[in-house]
C-alpha positions in Angstrom: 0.0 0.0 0.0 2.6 2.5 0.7 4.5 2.0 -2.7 1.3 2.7 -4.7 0.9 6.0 -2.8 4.4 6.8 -2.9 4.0 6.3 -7.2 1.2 8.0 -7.0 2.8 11.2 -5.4 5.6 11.4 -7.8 3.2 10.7 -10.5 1.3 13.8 -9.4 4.8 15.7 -9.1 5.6 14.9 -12.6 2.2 16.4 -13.8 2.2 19.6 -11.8 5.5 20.3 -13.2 4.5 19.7 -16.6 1.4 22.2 -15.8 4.0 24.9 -14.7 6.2 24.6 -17.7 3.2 24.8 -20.2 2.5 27.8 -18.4 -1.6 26.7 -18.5 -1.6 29.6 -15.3 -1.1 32.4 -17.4 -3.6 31.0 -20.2 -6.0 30.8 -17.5 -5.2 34.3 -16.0 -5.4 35.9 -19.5 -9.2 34.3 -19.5 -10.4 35.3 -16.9 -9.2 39.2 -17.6 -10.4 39.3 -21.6 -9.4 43.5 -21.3 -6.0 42.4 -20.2 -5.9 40.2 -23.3 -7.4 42.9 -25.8 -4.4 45.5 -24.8 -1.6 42.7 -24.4 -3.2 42.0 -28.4 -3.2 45.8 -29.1 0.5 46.7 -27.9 1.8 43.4 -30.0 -0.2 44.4 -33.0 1.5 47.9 -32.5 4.8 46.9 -32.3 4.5 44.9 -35.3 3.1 47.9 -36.9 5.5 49.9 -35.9 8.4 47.6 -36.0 8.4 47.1 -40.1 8.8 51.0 -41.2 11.3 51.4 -38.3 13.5 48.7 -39.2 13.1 50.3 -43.3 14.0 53.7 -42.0 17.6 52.9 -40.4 
């Protein structure tokens, strides 16, 4: 009984630090805050924007 649990803990480990590195956190944060979302979206679609004629100028 107390090998299955112990395999079960470090089975749990492995998952919760798969979760952190697929950064599913932020996802979630960024759905639960959709204006947070629209002007993360806005500032990347300026950059890009901006980023083309900049690079064309110098």
């Amino acid at each position: 009984m107390g090998e299955d649990n112990r395999k079960t803990e470090e089975l749990l480990n492995k998952v919760c630090l798969q979760l952190e590195k697929s950064r599913i956190g932020d996802y979630v944060d960024l759905m639960q805050n959709p204006y947070r979302m629209i002007a993360l979206n806005f500032f990347q679609e300026l950059q890009e924007d901006l980023g083309l004629p900049l690079v064309l100028l110098f």
